[in-house]
N, C-alpha and C positions, 0 to 999 in steps of 0.2 A: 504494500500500500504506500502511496507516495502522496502527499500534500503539499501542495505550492503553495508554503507561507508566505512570502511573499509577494506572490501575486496571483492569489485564486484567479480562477474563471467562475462567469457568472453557472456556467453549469455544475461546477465542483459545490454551490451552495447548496444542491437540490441532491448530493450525490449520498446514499442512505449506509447509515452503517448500522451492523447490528450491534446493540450494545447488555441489553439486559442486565439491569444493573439495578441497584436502589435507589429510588432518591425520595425529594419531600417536595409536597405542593404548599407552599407558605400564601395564604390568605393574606390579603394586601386590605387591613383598615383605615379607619381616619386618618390621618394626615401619614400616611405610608407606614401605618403602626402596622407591626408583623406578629400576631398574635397565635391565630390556628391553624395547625400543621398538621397533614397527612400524608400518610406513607403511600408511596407507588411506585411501580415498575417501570424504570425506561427501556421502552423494547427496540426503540432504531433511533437514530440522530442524524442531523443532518446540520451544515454552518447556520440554515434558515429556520428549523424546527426539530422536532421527535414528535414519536407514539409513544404515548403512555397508557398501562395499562392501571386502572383503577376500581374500586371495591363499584359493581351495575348501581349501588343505592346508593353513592355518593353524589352530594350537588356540589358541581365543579365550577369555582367564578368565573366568568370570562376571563379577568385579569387575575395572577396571580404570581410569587416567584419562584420558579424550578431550583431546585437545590440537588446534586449530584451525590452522593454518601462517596463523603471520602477528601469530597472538592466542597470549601466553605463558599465556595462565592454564589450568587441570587443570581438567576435569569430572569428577568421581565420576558412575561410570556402570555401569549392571547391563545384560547381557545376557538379553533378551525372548526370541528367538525366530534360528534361525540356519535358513536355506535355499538354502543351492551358498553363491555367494562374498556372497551380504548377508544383516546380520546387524542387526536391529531392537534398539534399547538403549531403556533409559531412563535419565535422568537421578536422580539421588541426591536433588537436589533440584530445581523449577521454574527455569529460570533468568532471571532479570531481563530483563522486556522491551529494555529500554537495552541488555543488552547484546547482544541477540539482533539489536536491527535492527542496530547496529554492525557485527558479521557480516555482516549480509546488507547492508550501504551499503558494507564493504570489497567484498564480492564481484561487486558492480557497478561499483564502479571499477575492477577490475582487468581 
């Protein structure tokens, strides 16, 4: 696998990995207070978005921040599209090649 950190292509942003991993949906409160967290599955990633799989009776916000188990940093993340327990996001912003293979070189180690 090869990523062009410095200088993706707009096609490398759509390009899907598999990751299945843990991470957290952190609910986005009043003035960006980060309060209630739950647990879910990342099943694929991409610089623009992931699928995430989550509990069919969970109500998912639109806006929320994706959190990686393992990676402390917050994703701002929109909800795309939800079907039974997965639920297609996008990211707020592209996220940095570097850090995405990071990601996916943890998740091979582990």
């Amino acid at each position: 696998m090869h990523l062009d950190t410095e200088h993706p292509q707009p096609e490398q942003a759509y390009r899907e990995f598999s990751l299945d991993r843990p991470g957290k949906i952190i609910f986005v409160g009043h003035h960006l207070s980060t309060g209630t967290q739950v647990r879910c599955l990342i099943r694929t990633i991409t610089l623009a978005g992931a699928v995430l799989e989550v509990n069919p009776n969970l109500e998912v916000p639109n806006h929320f921040f994706l959190e990686i188990l393992g990676i402390h940093d917050e994703i701002g993340s929109t909800v795309v599209k939800r079907e039974g327990d997965l639920v297609t996001i996008s990211f707020n912003m592209l996220i940095n090649p570097e850090f995405l293979h990071h990601v996916l070189r943890l998740n091979f180690e582990a």
